[in-house]
C-alpha positions in Angstrom: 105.9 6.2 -28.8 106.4 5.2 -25.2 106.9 7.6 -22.4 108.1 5.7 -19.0 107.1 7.6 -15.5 108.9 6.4 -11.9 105.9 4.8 -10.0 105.5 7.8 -7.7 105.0 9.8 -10.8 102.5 7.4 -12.3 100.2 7.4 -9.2 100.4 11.6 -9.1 98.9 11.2 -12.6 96.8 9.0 -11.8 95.4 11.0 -8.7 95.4 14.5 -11.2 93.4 12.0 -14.0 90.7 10.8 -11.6 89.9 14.4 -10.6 89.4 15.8 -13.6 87.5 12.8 -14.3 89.9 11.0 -17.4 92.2 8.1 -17.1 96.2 8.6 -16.9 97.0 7.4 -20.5 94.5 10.9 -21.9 95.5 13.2 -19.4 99.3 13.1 -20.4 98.1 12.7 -24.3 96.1 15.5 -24.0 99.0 17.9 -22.3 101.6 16.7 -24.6 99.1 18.0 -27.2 98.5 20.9 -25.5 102.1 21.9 -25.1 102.4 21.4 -28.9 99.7 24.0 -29.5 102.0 26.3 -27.5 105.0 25.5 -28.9 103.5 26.3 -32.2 102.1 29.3 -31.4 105.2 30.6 -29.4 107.2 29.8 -32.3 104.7 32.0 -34.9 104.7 34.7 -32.0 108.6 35.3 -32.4 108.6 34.3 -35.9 105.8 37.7 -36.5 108.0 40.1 -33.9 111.1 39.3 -35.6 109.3 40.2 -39.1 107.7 43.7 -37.6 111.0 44.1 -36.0 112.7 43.9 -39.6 110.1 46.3 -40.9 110.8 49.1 -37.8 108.2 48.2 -36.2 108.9 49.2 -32.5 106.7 50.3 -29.5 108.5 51.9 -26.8 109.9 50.8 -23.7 107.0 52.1 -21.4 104.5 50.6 -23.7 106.5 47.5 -23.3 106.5 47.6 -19.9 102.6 48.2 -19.5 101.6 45.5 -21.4 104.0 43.3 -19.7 102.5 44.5 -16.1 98.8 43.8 -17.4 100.3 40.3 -18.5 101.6 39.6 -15.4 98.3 40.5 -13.8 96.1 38.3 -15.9 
């Protein structure tokens, strides 16, 4: 697969790759990886709420909302 960047976007990765001490070629494999990971897991996430959903398994709204509050704080 090729992936083709605009040469202002090639030198940001390049800058972003020399910090964290890789080249430009790993540091986009690696965060296409990475979002793969995510996707995954997002995907099992939803996949298990709609399952305890179809079993009645609720929490309510203010329970809801304080986890989403500590969420947004971490």
């Amino acid at each position: 697969m090729e992936v083709h960047f605009t040469p202002e976007q090639e030198a940001q990765l390049s800058r972003i790759a020399t910090k964290a001490g890789t080249d430009a070629e790993r540091l986009v494999k690696d965060a296409a990886l990475r979002l793969l990971q995510q996707d995954a897991r997002f995907r099992t996430a939803v996949r298990d709420g709609i399952a305890q959903a179809g079993r009645g398994e609720f929490i309510e709204e203010e329970e809801m909302d304080a986890r989403l509050e500590q969420m947004l704080r971490s």
